[in-house]
Structure formats: structure tokens, C-alpha cells
C-alpha positions in Angstrom: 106.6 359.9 -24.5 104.0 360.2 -21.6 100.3 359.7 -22.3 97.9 362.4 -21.3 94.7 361.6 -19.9 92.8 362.2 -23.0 90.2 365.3 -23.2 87.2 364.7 -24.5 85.0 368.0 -26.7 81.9 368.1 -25.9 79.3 368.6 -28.9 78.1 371.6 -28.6 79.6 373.6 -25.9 77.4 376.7 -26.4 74.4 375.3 -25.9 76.2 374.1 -22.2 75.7 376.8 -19.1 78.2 379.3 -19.2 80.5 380.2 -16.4 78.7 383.2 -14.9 81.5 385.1 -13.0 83.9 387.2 -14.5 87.3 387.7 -13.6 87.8 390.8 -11.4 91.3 391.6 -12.5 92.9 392.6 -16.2 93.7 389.0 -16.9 95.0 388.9 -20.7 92.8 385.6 -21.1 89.6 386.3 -19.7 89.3 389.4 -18.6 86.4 391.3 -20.5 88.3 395.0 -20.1 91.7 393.9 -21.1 92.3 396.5 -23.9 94.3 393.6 -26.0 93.1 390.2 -24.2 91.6 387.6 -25.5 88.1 388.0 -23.4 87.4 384.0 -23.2 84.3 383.1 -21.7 83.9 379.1 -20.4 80.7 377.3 -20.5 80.4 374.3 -17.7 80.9 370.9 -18.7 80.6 367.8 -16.6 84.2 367.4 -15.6 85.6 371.0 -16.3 84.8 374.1 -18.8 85.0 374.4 -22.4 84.6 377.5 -24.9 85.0 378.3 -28.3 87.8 381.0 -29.5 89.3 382.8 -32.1 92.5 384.0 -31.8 93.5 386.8 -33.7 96.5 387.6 -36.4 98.7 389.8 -34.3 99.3 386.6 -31.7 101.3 384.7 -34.0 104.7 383.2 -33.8 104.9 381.9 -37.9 102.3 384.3 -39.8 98.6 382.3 -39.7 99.6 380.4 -36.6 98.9 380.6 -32.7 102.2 381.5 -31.0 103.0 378.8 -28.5 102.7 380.7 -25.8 99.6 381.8 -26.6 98.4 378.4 -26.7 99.5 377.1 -23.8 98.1 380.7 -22.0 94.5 379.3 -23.4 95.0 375.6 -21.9 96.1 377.2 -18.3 93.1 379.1 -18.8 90.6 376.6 -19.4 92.5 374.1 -16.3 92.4 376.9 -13.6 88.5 377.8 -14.8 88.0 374.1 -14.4 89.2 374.2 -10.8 87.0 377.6 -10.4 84.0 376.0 -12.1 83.9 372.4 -10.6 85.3 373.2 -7.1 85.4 376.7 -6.0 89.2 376.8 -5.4 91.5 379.4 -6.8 95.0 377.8 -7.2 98.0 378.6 -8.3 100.1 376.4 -11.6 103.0 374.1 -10.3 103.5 372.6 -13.2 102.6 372.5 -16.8 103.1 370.2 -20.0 102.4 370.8 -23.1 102.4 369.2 -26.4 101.9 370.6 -29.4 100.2 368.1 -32.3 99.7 370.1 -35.1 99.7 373.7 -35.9 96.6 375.8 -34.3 95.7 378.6 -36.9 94.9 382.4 -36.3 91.2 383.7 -37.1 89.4 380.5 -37.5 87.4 379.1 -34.7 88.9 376.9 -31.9 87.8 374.8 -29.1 89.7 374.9 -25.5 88.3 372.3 -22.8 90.0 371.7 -19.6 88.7 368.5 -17.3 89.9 368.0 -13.9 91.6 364.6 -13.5 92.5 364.6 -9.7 91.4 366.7 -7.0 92.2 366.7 -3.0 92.6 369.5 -0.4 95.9 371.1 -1.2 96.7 370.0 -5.1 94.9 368.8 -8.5 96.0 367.9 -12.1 93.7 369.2 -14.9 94.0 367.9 -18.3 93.6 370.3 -21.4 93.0 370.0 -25.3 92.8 373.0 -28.0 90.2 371.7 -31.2 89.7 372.6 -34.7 85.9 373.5 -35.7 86.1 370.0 -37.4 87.1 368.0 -33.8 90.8 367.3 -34.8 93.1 367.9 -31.8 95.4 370.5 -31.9 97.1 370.5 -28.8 97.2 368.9 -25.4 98.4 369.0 -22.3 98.2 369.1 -18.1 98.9 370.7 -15.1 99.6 370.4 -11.8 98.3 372.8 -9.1 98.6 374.3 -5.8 96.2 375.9 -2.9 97.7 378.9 -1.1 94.9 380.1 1.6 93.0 382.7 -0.4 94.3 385.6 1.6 97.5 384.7 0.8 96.5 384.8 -3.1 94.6 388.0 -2.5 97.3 390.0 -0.7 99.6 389.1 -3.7 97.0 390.5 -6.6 96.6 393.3 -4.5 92.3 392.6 -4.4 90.4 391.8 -1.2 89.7 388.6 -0.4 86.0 388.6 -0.7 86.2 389.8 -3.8 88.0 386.9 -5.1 85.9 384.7 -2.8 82.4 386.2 -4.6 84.2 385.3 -7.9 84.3 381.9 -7.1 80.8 381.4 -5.7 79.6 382.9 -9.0 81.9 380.4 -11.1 79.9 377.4 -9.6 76.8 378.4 -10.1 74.8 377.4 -13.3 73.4 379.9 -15.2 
């Protein structure tokens, strides 16, 4: 089995910055007016974002645990806002692994950091890890991404290019 480049938590990642910008769309992640989303909000880190979560009951798979997908939604999440955060690029996932280490329960709190391990013009890989309260890791993984020109990203969503464009200026800055 593959090694991941290992994530590390930072202490106390509400006391970091957090990621001003909001997502203009109705992302189920971190959109703040999806009617069932999760609403995450990332806080800057050196190498990426992190933020602390609770996922609710009703996204299960087994009763009392995070359905898979769910998780894996949160770690391509926390990559792509470490790519918005860190660099300013809005990208699109090529690729995604993810290992699941031990089971990541409903309603208690959790940790999601993403750091970026490579980064060049037209493609990245970001590194991801889901945390108890106590530190253990949960789950891991990486993926691999693209650059499409932003237009081409914007005339997809169906939003105008400076909007998205506005959205990542306000992801770099601190504060």
C-alpha cells in the first residue's frame, strides 16, 4: 500500500485566520445558504486550510458513522480550499484517493486539514486528513488537480467570471 504524504493538525486551528470568502454558489460543503449543506468554514494554515466540523446524524452510512462519501466530500473540500487559499487558483479534481483508517463518528467534533504537496502552472496534488478532537487520524488521503482557464470553469457553473475571480482574491487574503 502507497504512503501518503502525511498531514500534519495544527493545534489550534481557530485561533488561525479564517478564509474570508465565501463560496458564491450552493455548494453542499461550504456554502453558507445550502438548505441541508454542511456550511464548513476553513481557517488558513501555513501549507493549506483546516477547520473543525461536526457532521450531523442524517449523513450516515452505519447509524453513528460518517458515510464515506461524506468524508471523502470533506477532504476534496479542504484540498480545493487549499488551492483557493494558498494560490488563488480554482481547479478542477483529476484524481482522488482515499483511505479510510478508522471509523469517523456523527455529532462529535472533527478536524479536516488539507496541505498542498506540489504546485505548478497547470496541475497540483493536495494531501488531506479528517481528526478526532483527541488528534487520532481518521482518514486520509490526496488528490490530484487540474487548471481549466477560469472562463472556461465559469461558463460551466453558469456564474461570471469575475465573480469567481473576486472569490478567489478574498480566499488569499488574511483576515
Amino acid at each position: 500500500m502507497q504512503d501518503f504524504p502525511v498531514v500534519q493538525l495544527p493545534e489550534s486551528i481557530l485561533d488561525l485566520p479564517q478564509v474570508r470568502a465565501q463560496w458564491p454558489g450552493t455548494c453542499f460543503v461550504c456554502s453558507q445558504g445550502h438548505p441541508h449543506g454542511l456550511r464548513l468554514r476553513f481557517h488558513h494554515t501555513d501549507v493549506g486550510v483546516a477547520c473543525v466540523c461536526r457532521i450531523p446524524a442524517g449523513y450516515c452510512g452505519f447509524d453513528g458513522m460518517v458515510h464515506g462519501g461524506i468524508i471523502s466530500a470533506l477532504m476534496d473540500e479542504a484540498a480545493a480550499y487549499s488551492l483557493f487559499a494558498r494560490h488563488g487558483k480554482l481547479g478542477v479534481t483529476r484524481e482522488m484517493q482515499t483511505r479510510f483508517l478508522k471509523p469517523v463518528p456523527t455529532e462529535t467534533e472533527l478536524r479536516v486539514v488539507g496541505q498542498i504537496v506540489s504546485f505548478a502552472a497547470t496541475q497540483a496534488e493536495v494531501s488531506m486528513a479528517i481528526f478526532d478532537a483527541a488528534g487520532q487520524r481518521l482518514a486520509e488521503g490526496r488528490t490530484f488537480w487540474a487548471f481549466p482557464r477560469l472562463s472556461r470553469i465559469a461558463a460551466l457553473a453558469g456564474v461570471e467570471e469575475a465573480v469567481l475571480q473576486r472569490f478567489l482574491d478574498d480566499c488569499q487574503v488574511v483576515g
